[in-house]
N, C-alpha and C positions, 0 to 999 in steps of 0.2 A: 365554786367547784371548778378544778382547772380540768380541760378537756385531753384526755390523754389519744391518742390518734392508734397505739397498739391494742389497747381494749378493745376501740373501736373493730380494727382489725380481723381479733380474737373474736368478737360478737358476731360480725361477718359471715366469717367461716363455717362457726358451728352455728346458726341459719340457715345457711346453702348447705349444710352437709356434708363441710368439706373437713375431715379429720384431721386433728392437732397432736401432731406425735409428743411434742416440747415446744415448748416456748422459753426463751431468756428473754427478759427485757422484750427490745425491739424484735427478734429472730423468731422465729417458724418456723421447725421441721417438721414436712408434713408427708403424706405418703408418698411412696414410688420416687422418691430421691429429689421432692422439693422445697426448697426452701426460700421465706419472705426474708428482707428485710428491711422497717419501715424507716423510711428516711428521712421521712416530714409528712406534713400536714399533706392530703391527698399524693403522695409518691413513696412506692412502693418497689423496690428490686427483686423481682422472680429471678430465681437458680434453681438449675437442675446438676444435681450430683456435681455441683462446682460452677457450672459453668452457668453465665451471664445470659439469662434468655433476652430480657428485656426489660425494663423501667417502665411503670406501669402510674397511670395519673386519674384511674379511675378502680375503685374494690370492684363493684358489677364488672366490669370486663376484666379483671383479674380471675374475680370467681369464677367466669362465665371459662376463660381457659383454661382455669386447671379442673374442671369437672369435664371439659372437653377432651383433656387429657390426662384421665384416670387420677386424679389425686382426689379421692372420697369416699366418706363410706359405703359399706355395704349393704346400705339400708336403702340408698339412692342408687344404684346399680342394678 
């Protein structure tokens, strides 16, 4: 079984409660104007509405800021 690294991803989010507008392939759109996209095995690119937050080398502290900055559901709110 080869290990896919956006499943992973995908598994992550909705865990944490962090909602999945779309997914392509690698990409993310997710609420309030953010989006992943996964670049390799542990590295991950956060964008907001365009622009380049930050390259990220760990999901927990990926998830850990966007639920710090409102991208989740309403059930975790």
């Amino acid at each position: 079984m080869e290990y896919n690294e956006s499943d992973f991803v995908e598994y992550a989010l909705k865990e944490i409660g962090i909602e999945i507008l779309s997914r392509n392939d690698k990409f993310f759109n997710l609420a309030n104007g953010f989006q992943i996209e996964v670049e390799g095995r542990d590295l991950y690119r956060l964008s907001h509405e365009g622009w380049v937050i930050s390259p990220f080398d760990d999901i927990g502290r990926l998830c850990t800021f966007l639920q710090n900055n409102g991208s989740q559901t309403s059930k975790n709110n």
